[in-house]
N, C-alpha and C positions, 0 to 999 in steps of 0.2 A: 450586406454587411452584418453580421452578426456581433452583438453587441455584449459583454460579458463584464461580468463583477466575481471579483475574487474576497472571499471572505476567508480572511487568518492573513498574519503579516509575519507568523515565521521560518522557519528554514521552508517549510513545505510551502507554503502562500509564497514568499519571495522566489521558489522555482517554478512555482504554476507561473506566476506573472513573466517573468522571462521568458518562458517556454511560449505563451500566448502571445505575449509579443511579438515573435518569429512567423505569428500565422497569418497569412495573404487571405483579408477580409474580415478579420478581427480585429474590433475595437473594445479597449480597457475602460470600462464605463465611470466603475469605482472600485473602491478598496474599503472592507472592512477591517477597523481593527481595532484595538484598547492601548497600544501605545502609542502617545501624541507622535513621540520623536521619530519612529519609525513610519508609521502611516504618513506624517508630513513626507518625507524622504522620497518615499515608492511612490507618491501622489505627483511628485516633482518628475520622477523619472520616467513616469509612462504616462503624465501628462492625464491624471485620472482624479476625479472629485474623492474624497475622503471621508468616510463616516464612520459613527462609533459606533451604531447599530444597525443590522438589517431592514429591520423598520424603517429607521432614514433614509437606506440606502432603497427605498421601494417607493417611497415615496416623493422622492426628489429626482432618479434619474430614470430611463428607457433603458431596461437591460433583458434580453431575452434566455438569457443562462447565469446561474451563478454558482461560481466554482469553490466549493465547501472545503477549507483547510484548514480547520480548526481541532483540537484537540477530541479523541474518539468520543468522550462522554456526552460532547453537546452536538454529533452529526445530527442523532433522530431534533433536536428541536432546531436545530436550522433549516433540516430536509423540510420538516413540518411547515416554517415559517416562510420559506421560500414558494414550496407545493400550494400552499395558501395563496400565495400571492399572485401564483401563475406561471410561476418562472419555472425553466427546466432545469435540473438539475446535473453537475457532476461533484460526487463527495470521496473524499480520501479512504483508500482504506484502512482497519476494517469498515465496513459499512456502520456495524454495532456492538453494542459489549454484548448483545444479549439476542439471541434468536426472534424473541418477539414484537423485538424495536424494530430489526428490519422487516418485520412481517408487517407493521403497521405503516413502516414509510412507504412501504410499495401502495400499500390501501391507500395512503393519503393522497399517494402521486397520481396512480388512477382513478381518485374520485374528482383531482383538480386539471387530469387529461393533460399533466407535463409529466417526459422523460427524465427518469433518475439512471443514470449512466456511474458505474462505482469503481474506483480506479486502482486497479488491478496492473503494476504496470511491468511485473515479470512478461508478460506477456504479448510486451512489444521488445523486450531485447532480442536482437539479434541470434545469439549463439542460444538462448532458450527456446526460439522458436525452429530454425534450426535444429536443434536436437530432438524435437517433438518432429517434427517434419521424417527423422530419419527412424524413429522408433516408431511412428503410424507404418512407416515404409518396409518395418523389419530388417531395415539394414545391418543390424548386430544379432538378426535373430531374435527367438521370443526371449524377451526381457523378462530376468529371474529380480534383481535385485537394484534400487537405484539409493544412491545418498546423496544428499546435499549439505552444505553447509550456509551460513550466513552471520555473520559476527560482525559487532563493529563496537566504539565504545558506548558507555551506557547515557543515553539521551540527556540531556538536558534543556529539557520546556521549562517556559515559565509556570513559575510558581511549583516547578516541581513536581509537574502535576503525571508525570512516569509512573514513580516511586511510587503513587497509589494506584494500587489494580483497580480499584474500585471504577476511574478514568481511565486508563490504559491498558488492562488487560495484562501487563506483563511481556517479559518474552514473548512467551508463546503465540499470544495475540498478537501482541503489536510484532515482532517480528518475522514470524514463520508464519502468519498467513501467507506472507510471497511464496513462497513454497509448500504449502497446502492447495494454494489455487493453481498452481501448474502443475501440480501432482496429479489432482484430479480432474485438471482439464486434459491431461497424455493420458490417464491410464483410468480414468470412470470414476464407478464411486466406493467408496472407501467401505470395509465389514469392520472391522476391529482398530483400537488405538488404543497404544501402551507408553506411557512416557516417564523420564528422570527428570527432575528439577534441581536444580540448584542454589539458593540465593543467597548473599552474605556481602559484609562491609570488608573490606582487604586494611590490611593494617594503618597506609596509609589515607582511610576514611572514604576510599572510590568504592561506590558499589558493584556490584558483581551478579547476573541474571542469567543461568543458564540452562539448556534442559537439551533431552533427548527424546525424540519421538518417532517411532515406530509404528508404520502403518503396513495393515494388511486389506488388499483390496480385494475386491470381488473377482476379478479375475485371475487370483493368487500373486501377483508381484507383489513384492515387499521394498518401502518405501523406510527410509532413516533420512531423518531431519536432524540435523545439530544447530540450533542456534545457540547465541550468546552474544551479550553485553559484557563484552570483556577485555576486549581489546584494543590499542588508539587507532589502527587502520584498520577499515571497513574491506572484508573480503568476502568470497561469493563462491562457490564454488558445485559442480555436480560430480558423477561416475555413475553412469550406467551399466547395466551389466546383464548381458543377451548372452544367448547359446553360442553365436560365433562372434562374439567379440567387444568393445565396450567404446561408451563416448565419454570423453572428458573434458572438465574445464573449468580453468581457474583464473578468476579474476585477479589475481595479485600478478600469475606469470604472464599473462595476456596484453595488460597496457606497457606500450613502449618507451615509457618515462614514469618511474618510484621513486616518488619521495616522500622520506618517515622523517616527519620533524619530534621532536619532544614534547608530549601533551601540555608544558606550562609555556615553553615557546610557542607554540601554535594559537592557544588562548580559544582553545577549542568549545565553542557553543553550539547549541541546539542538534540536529541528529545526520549521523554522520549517513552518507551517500555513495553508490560509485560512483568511481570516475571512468568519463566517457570520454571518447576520440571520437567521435561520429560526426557529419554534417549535419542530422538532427537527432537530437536525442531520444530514447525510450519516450520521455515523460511527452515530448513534443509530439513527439507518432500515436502514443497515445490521445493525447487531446485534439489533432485532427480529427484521426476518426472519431472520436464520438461525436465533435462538430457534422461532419461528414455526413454520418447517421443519423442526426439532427434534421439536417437538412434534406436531405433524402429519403428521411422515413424509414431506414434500415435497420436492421435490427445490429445490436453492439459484439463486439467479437468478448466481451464481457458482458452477463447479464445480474441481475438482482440476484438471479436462482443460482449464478455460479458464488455470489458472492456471498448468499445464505449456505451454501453447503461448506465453504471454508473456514466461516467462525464457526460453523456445525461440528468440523473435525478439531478446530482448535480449542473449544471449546469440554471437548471430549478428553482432547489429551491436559488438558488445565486439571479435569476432572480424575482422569488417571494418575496424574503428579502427586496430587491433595491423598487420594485414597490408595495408590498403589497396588492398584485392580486395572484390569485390563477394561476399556468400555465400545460397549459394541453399539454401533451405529447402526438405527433401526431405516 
């Protein structure tokens, strides 16, 4: 029975816990979090001890993984805190704001001989994988150009804590690393990155995060990224585009049932998600295997290195937005 604590209790922490729920041989050890009423709730629901710090939570239960979902700025000092402790690790993505944070949790992980697993979880949906499957395969022929998109409305964490890049990187971080890491897990590693920003208050006082990123890879395909913070429904979308012919696919025409309520109707908080039809979800299929890999000593269909080289490009194109220079990845 592998034993697990989830630390963060919101949108992202109350989906890991659901998700772990579902898995045959996992138990919910504890919950970390900093709001009483919430943590009481989920502590109720899965039947799991409660505490308001890691420390406690290390001190008081037997947990042999603890699954990191708390806001980007504090992953390195929980990686830290946990790695210290023993515990193996899985933390949200991005891994870090900053190249050198992740360079140091891997150092930490390996000095205290637990796995840091980083959750990357494009890469368990179906139709991505899938489309990577037929582009290794050359099915559309050598692929000249692919775009993606990914928009939803603009987050809402506590404390607000989006709104400063200083925590969350922005767009570009926080949301088009999904699509920097599938980019560069289909097509290698990336030479150059050029990108547009956008950012501003709309009249009625919603903010607005957008940008445009353009990547050239080593093997010449060209890669467009559109994110943004813009919109009330969260869509998703690719177009590949090969010498004989192209893949597509759009999250909004895809699910069998749409529904667009009114963002003050809906009473919309914390960050928005797709929606799935599946018997297990992405995020599910995700958190087996890394258990999986845990247990078996396997190596993850995501590694540290994949997840260093995507805030590497996003980090690039941050850099590109600010200065309006193209920046080449050494």
């Amino acid at each position: 029975m592998m034993k697990v604590a989830v630390a963060g209790t919101g949108t992202m922490g109350q989906l890991h816990l659901e998700a772990l729920s579902k898995i045959h041989n996992v138990t919910i050890s504890g919950i970390v979090g900093r709001n009483d009423e919430t943590l009481t709730r989920l502590a109720n629901i899965y039947h799991a001890k409660k505490f308001r710090t890691i420390e406690e939570l290390v001190d008081s239960v037997d947990v042999d993984l603890i699954d990191i979902c708390l806001p980007t700025h504090l992953h390195y000092e929980y990686v830290a805190k946990a790695a210290k402790a023993g515990k193996h690790i899985i933390c949200e993505k991005p891994l870090g704001l900053r190249l050198e944070e992740i360079e140091r949790m891997k150092n930490i992980c390996d000095e205290n001989n637990v796995k840091l697993f980083a959750g990357h979880v494009l890469r368990f949906f179906p139709e991505y994988q899938d489309a990577r499957e037929k582009i290794l395969e050359e099915f559309v022929g050598k692929v000249g150009v692919v775009r993606l998109t990914r928009r939803g409305s603009y987050p809402q964490g506590k404390d607000r804590w989006y709104e400063n890049e200083e925590k969350s990187g922005g767009v570009i971080l926080d949301l088009g690393i999904h699509d920097f890491d599938w980019l560069q897990w289909t097509f290698g590693e990336v030479e150059r990155v050029m990108a547009l920003r956008n950012t501003h208050t709309s009249e009625n006082g919603e903010k607005i995060d957008c940008a445009l990123v353009s990547l050239r890879f080593k093997n010449g395909v060209i890669g467009l990224v559109d994110v943004a913070w813009a919109i009330n429904e969260f869509e998703m979308s690719f177009e590949v585009s090969g010498k004989d012919g192209m893949l597509a696919y759009n999250s909004r025409t895809s699910n069998p049932i749409n529904v667009a309520m009114n963002i003050k109707a809906s009473s919309q908080t914390g960050v928005t998600v797709p929606d799935q039809i599946l018997l297990k979800s992405p995020l599910q299929l995700q958190l087996e295997h890394f258990i999986h890999c845990l247990q078996e000593n396997e190596e993850p269909l995501v590694t540290v290195e994949d997840a260093f080289k995507s805030v590497e490009i996003a980090l690039a194109a941050i850099k590109s937005a600010q200065t309006g220079l193209p920046v080449t990845i050494s």
